[in-house]
N, C-alpha and C positions, 0 to 999 in steps of 0.2 A: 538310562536315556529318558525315559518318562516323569524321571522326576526331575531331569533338570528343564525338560519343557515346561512341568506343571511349577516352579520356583519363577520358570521366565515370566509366564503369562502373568502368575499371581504379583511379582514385580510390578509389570509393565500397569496392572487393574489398581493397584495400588497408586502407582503414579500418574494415571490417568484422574480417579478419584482427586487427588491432591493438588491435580491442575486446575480440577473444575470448582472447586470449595465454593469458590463465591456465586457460580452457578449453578449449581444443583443445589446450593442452602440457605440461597439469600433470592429473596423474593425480589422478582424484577432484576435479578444478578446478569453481567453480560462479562464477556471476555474484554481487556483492556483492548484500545483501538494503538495497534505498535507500530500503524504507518506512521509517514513520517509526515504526512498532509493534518494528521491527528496530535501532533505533539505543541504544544501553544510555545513553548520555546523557541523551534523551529521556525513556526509560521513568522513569528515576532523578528527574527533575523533573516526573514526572507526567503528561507530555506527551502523549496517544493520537491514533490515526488518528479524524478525524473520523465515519466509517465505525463504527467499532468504538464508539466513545462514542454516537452512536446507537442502534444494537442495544441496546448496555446500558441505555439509557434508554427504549426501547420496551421491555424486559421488565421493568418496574417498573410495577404496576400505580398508577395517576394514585390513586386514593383506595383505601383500605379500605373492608373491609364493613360496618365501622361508623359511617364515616364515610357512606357511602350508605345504611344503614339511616336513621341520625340527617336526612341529610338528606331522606329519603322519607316522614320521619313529620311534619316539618315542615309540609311541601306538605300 
């Protein structure tokens, strides 16, 4: 039983290691950026994070003033 934990951990340290390669060995090294607001293909065909395209559609106010004036004089 203890050694198949100590097999997992050394796995898991191993592949940890192999993730970071350009982090931990290259100066100034960062993790690739895998959103999808990060991908210049994406951007290029207009593509946004779900996230973000929300936001921007809650700051757009649903009617103008005149349109809720107009329709308050209706009523």
């Amino acid at each position: 039983m203890l050694d198949t934990i100590l097999i997992t951990l050394l796995i898991v340290a191993v592949c940890i290691v192999l993730l970071g390669v350009k982090v931990f060995f290259v100066k100034g090294g960062k993790f690739p950026n895998s959103h999808v607001s990060g991908n210049k293909a994406m951007r290029e065909r207009g593509i946004g994070c779900v996230q973000s395209q929300d936001r921007e559609a809650q700051r757009k106010p649903r009617f103008s003033i005149e349109e809720l004036e107009k329709a308050l004089k209706e009523i």
